[in-house]
C-alpha positions as CSV (number, residue, x, y, z in Angstrom):
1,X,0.0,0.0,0.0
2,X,1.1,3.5,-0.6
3,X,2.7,5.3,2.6
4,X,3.6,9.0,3.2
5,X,6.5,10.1,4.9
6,X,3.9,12.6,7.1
7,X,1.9,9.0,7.9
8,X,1.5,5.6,7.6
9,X,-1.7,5.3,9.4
10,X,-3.9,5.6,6.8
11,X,-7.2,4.1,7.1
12,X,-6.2,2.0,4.0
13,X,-2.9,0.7,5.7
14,X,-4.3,-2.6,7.3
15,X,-2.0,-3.6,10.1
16,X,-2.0,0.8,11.4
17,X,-4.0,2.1,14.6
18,X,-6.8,4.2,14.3
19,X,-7.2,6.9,16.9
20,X,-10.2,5.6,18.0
21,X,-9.0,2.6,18.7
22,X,-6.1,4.2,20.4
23,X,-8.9,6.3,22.5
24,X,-10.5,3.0,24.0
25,X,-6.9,1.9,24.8
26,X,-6.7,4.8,27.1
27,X,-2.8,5.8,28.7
28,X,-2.1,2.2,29.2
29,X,-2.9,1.7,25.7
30,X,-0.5,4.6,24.1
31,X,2.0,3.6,26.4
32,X,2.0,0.0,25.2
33,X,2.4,1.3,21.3
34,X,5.6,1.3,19.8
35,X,7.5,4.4,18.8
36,X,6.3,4.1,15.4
37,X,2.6,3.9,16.6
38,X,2.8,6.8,18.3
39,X,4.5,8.9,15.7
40,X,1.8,7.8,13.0
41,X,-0.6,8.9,15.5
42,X,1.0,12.0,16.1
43,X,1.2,12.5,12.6
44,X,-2.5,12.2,12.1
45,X,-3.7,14.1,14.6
46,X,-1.5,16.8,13.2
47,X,-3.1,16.3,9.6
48,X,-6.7,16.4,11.2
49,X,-5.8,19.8,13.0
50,X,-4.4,21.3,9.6
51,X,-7.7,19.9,7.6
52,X,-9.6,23.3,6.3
53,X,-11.7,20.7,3.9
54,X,-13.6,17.3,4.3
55,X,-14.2,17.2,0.5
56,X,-13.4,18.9,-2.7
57,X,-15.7,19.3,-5.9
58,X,-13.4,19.4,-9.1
59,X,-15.1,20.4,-12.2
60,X,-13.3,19.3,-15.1
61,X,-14.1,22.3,-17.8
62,X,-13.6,19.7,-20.9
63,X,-12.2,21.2,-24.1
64,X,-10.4,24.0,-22.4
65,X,-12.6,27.6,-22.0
66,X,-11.3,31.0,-23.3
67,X,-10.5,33.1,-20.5
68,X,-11.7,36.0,-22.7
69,X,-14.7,34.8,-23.2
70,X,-15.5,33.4,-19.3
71,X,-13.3,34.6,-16.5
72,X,-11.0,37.3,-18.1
73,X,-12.2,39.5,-20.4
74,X,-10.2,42.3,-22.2
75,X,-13.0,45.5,-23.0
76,X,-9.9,47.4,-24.4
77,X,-8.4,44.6,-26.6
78,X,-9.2,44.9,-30.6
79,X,-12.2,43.0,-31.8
80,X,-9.9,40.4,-33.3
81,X,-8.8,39.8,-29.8
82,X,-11.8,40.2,-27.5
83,X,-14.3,38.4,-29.2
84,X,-17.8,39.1,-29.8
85,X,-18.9,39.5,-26.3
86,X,-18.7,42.3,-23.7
87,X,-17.2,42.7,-20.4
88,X,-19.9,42.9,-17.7
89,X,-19.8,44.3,-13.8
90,X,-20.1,42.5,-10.8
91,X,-21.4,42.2,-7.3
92,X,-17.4,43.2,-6.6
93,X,-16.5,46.3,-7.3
94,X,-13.1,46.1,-9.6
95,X,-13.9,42.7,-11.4
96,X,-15.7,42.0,-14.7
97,X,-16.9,38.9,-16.5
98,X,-17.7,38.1,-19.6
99,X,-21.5,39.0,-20.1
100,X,-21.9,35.1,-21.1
101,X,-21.4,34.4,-17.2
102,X,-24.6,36.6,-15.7
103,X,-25.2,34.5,-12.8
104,X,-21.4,34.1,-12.0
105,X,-21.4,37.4,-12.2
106,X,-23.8,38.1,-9.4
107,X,-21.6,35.9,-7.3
108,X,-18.5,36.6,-6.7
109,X,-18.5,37.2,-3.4
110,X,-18.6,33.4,-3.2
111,X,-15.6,32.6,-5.3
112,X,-12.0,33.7,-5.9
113,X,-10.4,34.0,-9.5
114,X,-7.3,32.5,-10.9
115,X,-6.1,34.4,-13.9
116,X,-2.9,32.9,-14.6
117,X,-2.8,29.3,-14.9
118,X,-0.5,28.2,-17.8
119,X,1.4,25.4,-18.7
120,X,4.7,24.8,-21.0
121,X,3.5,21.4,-22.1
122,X,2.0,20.5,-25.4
123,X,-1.1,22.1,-26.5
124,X,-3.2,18.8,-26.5
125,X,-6.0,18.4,-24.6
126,X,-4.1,14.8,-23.4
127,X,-1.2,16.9,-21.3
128,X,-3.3,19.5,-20.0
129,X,-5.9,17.3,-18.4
130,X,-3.0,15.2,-16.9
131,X,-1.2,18.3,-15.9
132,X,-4.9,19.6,-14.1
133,X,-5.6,16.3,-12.2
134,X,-1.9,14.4,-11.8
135,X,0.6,17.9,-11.5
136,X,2.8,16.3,-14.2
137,X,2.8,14.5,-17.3
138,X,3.3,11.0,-17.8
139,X,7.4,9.9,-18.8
140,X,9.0,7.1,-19.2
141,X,5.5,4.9,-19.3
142,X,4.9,6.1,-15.7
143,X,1.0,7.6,-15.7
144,X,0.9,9.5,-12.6
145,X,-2.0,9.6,-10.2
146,X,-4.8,12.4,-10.1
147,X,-5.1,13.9,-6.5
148,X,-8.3,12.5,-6.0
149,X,-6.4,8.8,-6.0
150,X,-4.0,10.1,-4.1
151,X,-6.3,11.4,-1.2
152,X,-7.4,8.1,-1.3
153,X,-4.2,6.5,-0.6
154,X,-3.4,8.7,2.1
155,X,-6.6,9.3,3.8
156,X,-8.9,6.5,3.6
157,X,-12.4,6.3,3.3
158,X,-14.9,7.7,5.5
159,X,-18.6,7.1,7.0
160,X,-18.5,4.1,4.5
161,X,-18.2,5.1,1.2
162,X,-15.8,5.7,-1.0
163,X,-12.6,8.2,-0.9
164,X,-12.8,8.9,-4.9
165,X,-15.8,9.2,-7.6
166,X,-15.9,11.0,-11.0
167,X,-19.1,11.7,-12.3
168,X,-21.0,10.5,-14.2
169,X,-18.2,8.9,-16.0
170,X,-14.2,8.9,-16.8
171,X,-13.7,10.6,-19.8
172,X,-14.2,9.2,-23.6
173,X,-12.5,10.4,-26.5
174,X,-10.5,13.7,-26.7
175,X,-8.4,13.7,-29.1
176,X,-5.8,10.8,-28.7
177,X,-6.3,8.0,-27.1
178,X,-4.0,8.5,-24.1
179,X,-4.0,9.1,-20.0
180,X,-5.6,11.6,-19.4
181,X,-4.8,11.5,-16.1
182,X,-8.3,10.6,-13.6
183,X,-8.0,7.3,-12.5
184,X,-5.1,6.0,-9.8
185,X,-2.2,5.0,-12.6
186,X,0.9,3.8,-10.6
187,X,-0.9,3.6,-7.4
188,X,-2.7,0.8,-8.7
189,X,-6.2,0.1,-9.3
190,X,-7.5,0.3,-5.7
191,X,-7.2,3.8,-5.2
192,X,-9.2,4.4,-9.5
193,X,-12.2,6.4,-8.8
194,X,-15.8,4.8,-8.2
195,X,-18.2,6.3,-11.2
196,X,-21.6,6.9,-11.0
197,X,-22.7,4.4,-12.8
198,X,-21.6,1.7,-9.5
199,X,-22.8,4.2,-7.3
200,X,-26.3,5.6,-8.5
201,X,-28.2,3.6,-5.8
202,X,-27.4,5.7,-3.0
203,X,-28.7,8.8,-4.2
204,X,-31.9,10.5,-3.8
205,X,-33.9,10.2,-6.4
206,X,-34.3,14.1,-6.0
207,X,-35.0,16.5,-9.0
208,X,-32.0,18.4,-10.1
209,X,-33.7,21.9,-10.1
210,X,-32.6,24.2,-9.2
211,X,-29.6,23.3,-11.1
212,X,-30.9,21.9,-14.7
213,X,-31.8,19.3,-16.5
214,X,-28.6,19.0,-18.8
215,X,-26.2,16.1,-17.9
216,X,-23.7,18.7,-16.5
217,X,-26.7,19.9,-13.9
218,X,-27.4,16.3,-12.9
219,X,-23.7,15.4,-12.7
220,X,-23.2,19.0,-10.2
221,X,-26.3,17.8,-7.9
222,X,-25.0,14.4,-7.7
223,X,-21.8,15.6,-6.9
224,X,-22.8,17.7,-4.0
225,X,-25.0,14.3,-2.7
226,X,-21.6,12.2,-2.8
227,X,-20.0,15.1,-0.4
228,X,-22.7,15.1,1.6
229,X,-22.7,11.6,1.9
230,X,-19.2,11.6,2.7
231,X,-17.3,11.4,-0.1
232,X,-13.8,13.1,0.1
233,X,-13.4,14.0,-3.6
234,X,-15.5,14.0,-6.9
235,X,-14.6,14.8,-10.1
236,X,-16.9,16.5,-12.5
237,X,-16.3,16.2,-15.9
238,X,-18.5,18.7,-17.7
239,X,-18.4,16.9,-21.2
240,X,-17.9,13.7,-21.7
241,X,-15.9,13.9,-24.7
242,X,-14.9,16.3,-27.8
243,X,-16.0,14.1,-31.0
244,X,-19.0,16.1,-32.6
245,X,-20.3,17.4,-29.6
246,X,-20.7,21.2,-28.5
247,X,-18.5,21.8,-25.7
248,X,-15.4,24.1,-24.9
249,X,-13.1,23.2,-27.2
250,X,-14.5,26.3,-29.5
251,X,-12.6,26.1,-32.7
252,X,-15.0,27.9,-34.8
253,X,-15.6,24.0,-36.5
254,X,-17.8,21.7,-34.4
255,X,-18.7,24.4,-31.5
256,X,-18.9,27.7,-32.4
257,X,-18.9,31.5,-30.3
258,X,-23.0,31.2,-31.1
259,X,-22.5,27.7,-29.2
260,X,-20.7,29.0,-26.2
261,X,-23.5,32.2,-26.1
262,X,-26.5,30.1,-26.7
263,X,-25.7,26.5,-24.5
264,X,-22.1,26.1,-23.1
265,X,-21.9,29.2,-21.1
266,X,-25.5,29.3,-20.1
267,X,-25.3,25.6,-18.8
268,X,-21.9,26.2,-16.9
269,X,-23.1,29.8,-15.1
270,X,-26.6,28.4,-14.1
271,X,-25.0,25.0,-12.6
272,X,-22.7,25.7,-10.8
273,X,-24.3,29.4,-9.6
274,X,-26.9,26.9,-7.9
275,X,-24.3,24.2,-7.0
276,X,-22.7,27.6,-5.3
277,X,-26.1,28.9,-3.6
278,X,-26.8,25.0,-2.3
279,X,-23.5,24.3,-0.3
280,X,-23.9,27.5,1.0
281,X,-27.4,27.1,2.1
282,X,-26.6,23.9,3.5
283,X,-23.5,25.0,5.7
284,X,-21.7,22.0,2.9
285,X,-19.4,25.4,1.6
286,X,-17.7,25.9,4.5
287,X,-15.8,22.5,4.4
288,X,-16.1,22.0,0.4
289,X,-13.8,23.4,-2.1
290,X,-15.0,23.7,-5.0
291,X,-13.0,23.8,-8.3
292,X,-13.6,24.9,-12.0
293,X,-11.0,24.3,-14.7
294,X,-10.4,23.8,-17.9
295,X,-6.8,21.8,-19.4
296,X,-6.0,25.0,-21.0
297,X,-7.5,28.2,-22.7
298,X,-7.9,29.5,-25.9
299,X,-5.6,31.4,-28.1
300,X,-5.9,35.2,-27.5
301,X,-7.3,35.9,-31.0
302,X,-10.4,34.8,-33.2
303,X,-9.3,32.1,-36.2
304,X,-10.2,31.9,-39.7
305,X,-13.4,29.8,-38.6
306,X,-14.7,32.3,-36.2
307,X,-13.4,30.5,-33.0
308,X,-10.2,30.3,-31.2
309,X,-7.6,27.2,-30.7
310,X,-5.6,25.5,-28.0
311,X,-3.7,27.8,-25.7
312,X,-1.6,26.7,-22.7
313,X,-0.2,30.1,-22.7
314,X,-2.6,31.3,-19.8
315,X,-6.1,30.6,-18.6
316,X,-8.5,30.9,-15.7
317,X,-10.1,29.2,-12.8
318,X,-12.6,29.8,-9.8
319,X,-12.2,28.8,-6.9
320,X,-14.4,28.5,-3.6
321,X,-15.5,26.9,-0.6
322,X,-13.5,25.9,2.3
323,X,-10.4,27.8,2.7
324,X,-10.9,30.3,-0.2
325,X,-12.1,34.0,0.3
326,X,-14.3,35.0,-2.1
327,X,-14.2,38.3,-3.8
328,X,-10.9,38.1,-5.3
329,X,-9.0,37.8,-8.0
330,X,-5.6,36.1,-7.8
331,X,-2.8,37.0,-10.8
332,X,-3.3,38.6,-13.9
333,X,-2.9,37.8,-17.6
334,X,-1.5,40.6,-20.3
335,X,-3.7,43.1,-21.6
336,X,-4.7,40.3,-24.6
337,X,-4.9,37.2,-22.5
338,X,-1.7,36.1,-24.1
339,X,0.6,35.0,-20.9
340,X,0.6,35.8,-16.8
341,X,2.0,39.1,-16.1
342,X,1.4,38.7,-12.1
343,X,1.5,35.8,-9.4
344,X,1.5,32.6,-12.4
345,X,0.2,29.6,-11.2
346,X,0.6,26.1,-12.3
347,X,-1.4,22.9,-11.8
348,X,0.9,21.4,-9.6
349,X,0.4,24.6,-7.7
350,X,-3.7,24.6,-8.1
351,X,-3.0,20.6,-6.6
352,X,-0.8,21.6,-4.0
353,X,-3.2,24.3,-3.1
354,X,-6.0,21.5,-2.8
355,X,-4.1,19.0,-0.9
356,X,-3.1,21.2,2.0
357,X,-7.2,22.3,2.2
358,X,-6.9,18.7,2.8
359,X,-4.3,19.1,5.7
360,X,-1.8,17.1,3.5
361,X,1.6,18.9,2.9
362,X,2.3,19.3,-0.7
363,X,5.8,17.1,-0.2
364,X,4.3,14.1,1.4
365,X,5.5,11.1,-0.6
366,X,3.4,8.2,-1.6
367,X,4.8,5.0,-2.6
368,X,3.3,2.9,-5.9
369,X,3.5,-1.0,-6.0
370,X,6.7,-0.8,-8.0
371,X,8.3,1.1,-5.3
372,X,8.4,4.5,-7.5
373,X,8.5,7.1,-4.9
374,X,6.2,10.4,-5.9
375,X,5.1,13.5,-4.0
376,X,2.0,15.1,-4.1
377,X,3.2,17.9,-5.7
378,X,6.4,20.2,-6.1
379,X,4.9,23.4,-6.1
380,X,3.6,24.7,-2.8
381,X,0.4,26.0,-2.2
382,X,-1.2,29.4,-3.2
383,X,-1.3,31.4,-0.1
384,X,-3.3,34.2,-1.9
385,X,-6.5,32.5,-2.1
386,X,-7.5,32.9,2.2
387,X,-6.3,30.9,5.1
388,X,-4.6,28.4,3.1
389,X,-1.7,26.5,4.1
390,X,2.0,27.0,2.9
């Protein structure tokens, strides 16, 4: 089984003690423990004590959204570069959003903004959604674990369900039939998520509204049941796949600007706005973080076909729930939404940020079957966003 250095009494680590078998033990009990025993305990306490989170939605934004069209848009930018639509106010005083994002918009008080994720790997959609779920791209055959596997392997699950579910399934085809980085790879197949699908029966058979009715707003509502059920993390993935279906990836060919306007952006801003108002209503948001990304944004300028292409170059992300203070906007992109001019961010960063919500230092070190040794990240965490831990 996997083991970090902070721990090794993971609930998945057979022979370890719990703490609540140490608490019937009483004083005799510690006593009688050996100096390893009492260390792992130690350590786990200390990792309870540092928890800000007991779950984490992440909301996989397939296809890769333009930042000028979503999160960051650029009023002042030529036509060519802005797009067709136009930068709107918000409930924050100094922040605009697109005007495809009204409900968002109205928000924002809930959730911080990333403006400067980026990446140097390939544009493909292959590498970016490894680099959003894993930290790091696959080498040398090795196909790195998505943090949702790796909270698994450290922390067990709870009230009896599982640790890790994606819904309402892994992803299909995006372009090359690679990892793409959301189910347990090296760890080995105990720690792969649980999908919806081997799940279902324990949710309320509850209409989705307010949410929707599209598979995005059912996938969201389901999502927030698994937390509340006790789930520690769920994975969202907003489309399914990219082969002639309307999604992000807004090339101008298959999904077009009118697609985004009309369907994509509407379905994305009145989700997760509800998903939003419902873990705050229900006291969920406090200990939830919730997570909205795309593997990349769009290029910083409209293509022959009316859309815009792959662009690793910089992009956006919200985040809230949990640790995060609302009402802000972390880093900033160039006046065209071409590269980060202030505080860049990384995935492994955006990861490292999400562990330590989970009271798990971004250098713990898990250990796969074949004895490859991995941490959790490099990066450490992005102090910016509120209280969270560096």
């Amino acid at each position: 089984m996997p083991q970090s250095q902070s721990s090794d009494s993971s609930p998945a680590g057979g022979d370890s003690v719990s703490r609540r078998d140490v608490l019937k033990l009483g004083s005799a009990g510690i006593l009688g423990m050996s100096t390893a025993e009492q260390a792992a305990l130690c350590a786990e306490d200390q990792r309870a004590a540092n928890r800000d989170i007991d779950g984490c939605i992440f909301i996989v934004l397939t296809g890769g959204p333009s930042q000028l069209d979503t999160f960051d848009p650029k009023p002042a930018a030529p036509t060519q570069i802005r797009g067709p639509f136009q930068a709107i106010a918000t409930n924050t005083p100094g922040i605009q959003l697109s005007e495809t994002l009204p409900r968002l918009a109205q928000r924002t008080h809930q959730f911080a903004l990333l403006r400067s994720l980026h990446h140097t790997a390939a544009p493909i959609h292959e590498a970016g959604l490894q680099l959003l779920q894993t930290g790091r791209c696959a080498r040398g055959g090795i196909m790195f674990p998505a943090l949702g596997s790796m909270i698994d392997a450290l922390l067990g699950p709870r009230e009896g369900v599982p640790s890790y579910c994606v819904v309402p399934q892994l992803l299909g085809n995006t372009g090359i039939r690679t990892y793409q980085g959301q189910t347990a790879g090296i760890l080995g197949t105990a720690h792969d998520p649980v999908t919806v699908g081997g799940y279902e029966t324990a949710l309320q058979k509850t209409s989705s509204q307010p949410y929707g009715t599209t598979p995005f707003a059912r996938a969201c509502f389901q999502a927030r049941q698994l937390i509340e059920a006790g789930v520690r993390f769920v994975t969202v993935n907003m489309f399914l796949d990219l082969d002639q279906h309307k999604s992000w990836d807004c090339h101008g060919t298959i999904t077009t600007m009118s697609d985004l306007r009309d369907t994509v952006c509407p379905d994305f801003d009145k989700t997760v706005s509800a998903l939003l108002d419902d873990l705050e209503a229900t006291g969920l948001l406090k200990r939830t973080l919730v997570v909205a990304s795309g593997e990349f944004g769009r290029t910083p300028w409209i293509n022959s076909h009316g859309g815009r292409d792959h662009w690793p170059g910089v992009w956006s992300a919200l985040m809230a729930g949990g640790p995060v203070s609302g009402g802000r906007v972390i880093g900033a992109s160039d006046a065209r939404g071409t590269a980060p001019i202030d505080s860049p961010v990384t995935p492994d960063a955006l990861l490292s940020t999400i562990a330590a919500a989970f009271g798990i230092p971004h250098a713990t070190t898990l250990t796969a079957p074949d004895d490859t040794e991995f941490s959790i990240a490099t990066s450490r965490p992005i102090s910016e966003l509120g209280k969270a831990r560096v």
